[in-house]
C-alpha positions in Angstrom: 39.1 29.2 -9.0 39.6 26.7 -6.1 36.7 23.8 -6.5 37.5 21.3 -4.2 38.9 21.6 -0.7 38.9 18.8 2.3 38.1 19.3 6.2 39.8 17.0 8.7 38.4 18.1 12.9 41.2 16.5 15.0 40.5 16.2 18.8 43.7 16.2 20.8 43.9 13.5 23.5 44.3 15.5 26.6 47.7 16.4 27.1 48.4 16.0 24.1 47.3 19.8 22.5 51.0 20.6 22.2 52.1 17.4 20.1 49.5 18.1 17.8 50.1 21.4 17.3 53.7 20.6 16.7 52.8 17.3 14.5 50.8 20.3 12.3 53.5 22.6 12.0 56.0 19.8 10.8 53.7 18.9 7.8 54.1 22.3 5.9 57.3 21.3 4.3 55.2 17.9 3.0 52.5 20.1 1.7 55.0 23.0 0.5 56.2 19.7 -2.1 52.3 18.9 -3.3 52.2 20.9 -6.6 48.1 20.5 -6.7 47.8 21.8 -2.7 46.4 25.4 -3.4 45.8 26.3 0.2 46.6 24.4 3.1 45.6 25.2 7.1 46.4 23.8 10.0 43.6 25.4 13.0 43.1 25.1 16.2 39.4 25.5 16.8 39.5 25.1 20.3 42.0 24.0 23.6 42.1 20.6 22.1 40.4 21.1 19.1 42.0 21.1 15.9 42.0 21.0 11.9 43.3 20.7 8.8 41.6 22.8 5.8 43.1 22.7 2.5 42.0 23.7 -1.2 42.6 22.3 -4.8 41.9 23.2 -8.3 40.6 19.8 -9.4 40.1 16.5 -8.2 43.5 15.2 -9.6 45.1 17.5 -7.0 43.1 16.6 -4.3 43.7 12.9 -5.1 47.1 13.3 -4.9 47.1 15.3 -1.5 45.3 12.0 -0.1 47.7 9.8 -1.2 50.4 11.9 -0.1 52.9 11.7 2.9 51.1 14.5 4.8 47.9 11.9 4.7 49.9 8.8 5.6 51.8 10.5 8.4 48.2 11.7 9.8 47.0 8.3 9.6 50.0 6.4 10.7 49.8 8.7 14.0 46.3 8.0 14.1 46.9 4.2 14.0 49.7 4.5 16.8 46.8 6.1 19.2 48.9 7.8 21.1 47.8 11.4 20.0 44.1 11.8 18.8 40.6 10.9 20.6 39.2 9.7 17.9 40.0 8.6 14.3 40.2 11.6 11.7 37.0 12.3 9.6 38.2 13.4 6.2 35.5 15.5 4.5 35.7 15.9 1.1 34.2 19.8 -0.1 32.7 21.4 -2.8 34.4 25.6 -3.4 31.1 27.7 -4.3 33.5 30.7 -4.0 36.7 32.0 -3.5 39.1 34.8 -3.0 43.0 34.1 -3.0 45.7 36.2 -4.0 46.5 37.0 -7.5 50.5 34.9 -7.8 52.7 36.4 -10.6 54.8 33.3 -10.7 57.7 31.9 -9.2 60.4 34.3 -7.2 63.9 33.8 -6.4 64.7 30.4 -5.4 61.7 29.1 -7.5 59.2 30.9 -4.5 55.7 31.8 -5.5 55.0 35.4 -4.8 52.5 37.8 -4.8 54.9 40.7 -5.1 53.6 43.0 -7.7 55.8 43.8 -11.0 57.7 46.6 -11.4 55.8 48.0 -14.1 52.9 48.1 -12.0 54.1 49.9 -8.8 53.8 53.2 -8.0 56.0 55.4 -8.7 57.7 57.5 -6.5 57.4 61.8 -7.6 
């Protein structure tokens, strides 16, 4: 099970709503890399609202996502100004619960899939 997870709220600048949706969607090859990233979400909550929501098995995983690219690139645009109203909170959250899929490993090209095996498929009659 997931344990630990982190919330960042993100308010666009106005204007700005489409940059920051872009700036989101260009981080999921960063986070596709982080091994320990169980989960990871980029929302938008509102017309300029936004957020990040990702999950982790342990602590060591959710370390590593902070000190990560995806991180510094949301904190070096943060510095810059140009995008957010206001700095990014980063809240740190404890998983009571969970439900994810079930992965059977890693697929062609070393993909994770959820595919089910052959042996447990129905069979056609």
């Amino acid at each position: 099970m997931t344990k630990f997870a982190l919330y960042v709220p993100l308010q666009a600048k106005p204007g700005k709503e489409k940059e920051v949706a872009d700036f989101l969607r260009s981080a999921v090859p960063l986070v596709n890399a982080e091994a320990g990233t169980i989960s990871w979400f980029a929302i938008q909550e509102g017309a300029s609202s936004f957020a990040i929501f990702d999950t982790f098995d342990d602590e060591a995983g959710r370390d590593a996502h902070l000190n990560g690219r995806v991180a510094a690139a949301l904190m070096e645009k943060a510095k810059a100004g140009d995008l957010f109203a206001k700095a990014p909170e980063i809240h740190k959250l404890e998983i009571l619960a969970d439900k994810l899929p079930k992965w059977s490993g890693a697929g062609a090209g070393g993909a994770v899939t959820t595919e089910f095996p052959q042996s447990l498929r129905a069979q056609d009659q």
